[in-house]
C-alpha positions as CSV (number, residue, x, y, z in Angstrom):
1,X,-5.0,21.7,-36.7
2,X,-2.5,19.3,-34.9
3,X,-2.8,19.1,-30.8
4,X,0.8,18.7,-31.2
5,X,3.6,20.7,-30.5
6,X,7.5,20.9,-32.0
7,X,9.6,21.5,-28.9
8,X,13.2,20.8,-29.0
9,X,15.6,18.0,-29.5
10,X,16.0,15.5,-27.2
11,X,19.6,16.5,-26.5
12,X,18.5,20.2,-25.7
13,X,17.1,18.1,-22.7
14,X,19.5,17.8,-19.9
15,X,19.8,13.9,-18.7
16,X,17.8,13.5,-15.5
17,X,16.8,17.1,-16.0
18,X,13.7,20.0,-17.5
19,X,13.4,22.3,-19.9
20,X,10.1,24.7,-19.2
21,X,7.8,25.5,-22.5
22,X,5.9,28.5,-22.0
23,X,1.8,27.6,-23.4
24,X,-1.4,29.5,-23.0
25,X,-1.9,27.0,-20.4
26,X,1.0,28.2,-18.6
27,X,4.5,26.9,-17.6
28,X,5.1,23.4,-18.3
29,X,7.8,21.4,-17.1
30,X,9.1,18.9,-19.6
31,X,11.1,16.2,-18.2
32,X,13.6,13.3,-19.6
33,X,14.6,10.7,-17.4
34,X,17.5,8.5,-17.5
35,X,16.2,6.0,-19.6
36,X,15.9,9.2,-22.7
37,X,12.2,9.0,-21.5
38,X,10.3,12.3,-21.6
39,X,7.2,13.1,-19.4
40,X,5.5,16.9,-19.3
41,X,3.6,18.4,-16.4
42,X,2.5,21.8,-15.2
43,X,5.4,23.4,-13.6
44,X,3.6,24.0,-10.4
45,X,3.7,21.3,-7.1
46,X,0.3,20.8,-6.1
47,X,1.2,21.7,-2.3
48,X,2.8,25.7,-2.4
49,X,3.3,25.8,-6.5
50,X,7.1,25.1,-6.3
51,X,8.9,25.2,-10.2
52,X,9.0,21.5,-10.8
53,X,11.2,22.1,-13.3
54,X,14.0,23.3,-11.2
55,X,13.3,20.0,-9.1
56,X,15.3,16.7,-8.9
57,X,14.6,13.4,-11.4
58,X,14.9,9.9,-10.0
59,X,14.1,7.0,-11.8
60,X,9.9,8.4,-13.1
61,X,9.9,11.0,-10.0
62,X,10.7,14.6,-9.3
63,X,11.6,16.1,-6.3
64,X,9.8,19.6,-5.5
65,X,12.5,21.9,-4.8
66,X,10.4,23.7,-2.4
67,X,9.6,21.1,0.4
68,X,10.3,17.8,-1.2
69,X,7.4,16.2,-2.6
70,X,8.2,13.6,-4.8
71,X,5.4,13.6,-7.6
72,X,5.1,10.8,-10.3
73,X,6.3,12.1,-13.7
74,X,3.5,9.3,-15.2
75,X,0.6,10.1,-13.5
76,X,1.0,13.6,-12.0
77,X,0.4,12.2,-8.6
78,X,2.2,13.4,-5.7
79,X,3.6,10.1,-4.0
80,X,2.0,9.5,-0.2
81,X,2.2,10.1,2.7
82,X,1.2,13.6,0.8
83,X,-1.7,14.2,-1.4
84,X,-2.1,16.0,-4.5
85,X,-2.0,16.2,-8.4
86,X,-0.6,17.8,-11.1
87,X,-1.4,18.1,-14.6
88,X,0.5,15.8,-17.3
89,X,0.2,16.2,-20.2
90,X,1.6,13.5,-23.8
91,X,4.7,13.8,-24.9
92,X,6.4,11.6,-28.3
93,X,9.8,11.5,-29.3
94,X,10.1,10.9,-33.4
95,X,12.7,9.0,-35.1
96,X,14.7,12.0,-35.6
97,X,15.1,12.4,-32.0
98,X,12.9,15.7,-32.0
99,X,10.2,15.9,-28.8
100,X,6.8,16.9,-29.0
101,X,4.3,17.9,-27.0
102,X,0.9,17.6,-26.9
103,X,-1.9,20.6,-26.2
104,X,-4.5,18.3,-24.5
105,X,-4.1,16.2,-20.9
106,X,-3.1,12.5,-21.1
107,X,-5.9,10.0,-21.1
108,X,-5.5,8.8,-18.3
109,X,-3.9,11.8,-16.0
C-alpha cells in the first residue's frame, strides 16, 4: 500500500494560500507558496492550536491567525523569540500538476 495520498490539483490551491485535508491523523493544513511550492502541516499552532490554515503565507512562513506566530512551512518550527513545533508532513507535485501527500512525517521534521 502507497504512504501517499491524491489530493487535489495544484490550481485548487489558492496562491499564498491552504486547503485543509481531513486524515485519521487529523486536520492538515496544506500550503503553496508563491513560488507553486507546496508544504503540509498539522493545522494546529503549537502555542493555543490556532487553524494554520486560515493563517497568512509569506515567502516559506505562516502567520497564526490567532496571536501571530510565524511558524516555518519547511520545518514546522515556530520562528523565535517563541518556541514550539508543528508536525510537517511530505508533500510532491507530479508532472500533471496533481499534489500529493504523504501519510508519514518528513525525515527530517
Amino acid at each position: 500500500m502507497s504512504n501517499w495520498t491524491q489530493i487535489c490539483s495544484l490550481s485548487d490551491i489558492p496562491n499564498l494560500g491552504s486547503r485543509v485535508v481531513q486524515t485519521t491523523q487529523g486536520d492538515i493544513a496544506v500550503f503553496r507558496t508563491d513560488g507553486d511550492e507546496v508544504f503540509a502541516l498539522h493545522d494546529k499552532c503549537p502555542h493555543k492550536g490556532g487553524p494554520l490554515s486560515q493563517g497568512i503565507v509569506a515567502g516559506k512562513t505562516v502567520t497564526c491567525p490567532l496571536h501571530g506566530w510565524k511558524i516555518g512551512l519547511q520545518t514546522g518550527d515556530a520562528e523565535a523569540p517563541d518556541e514550539g513545533h508543528v508536525a510537517c508532513l511530505q508533500t510532491k507535485i507530479d508532472e500533471a500538476g496533481v499534489v500529493w501527500l504523504g501519510l508519514t512525517a518528513k525525515p527530517a521534521c
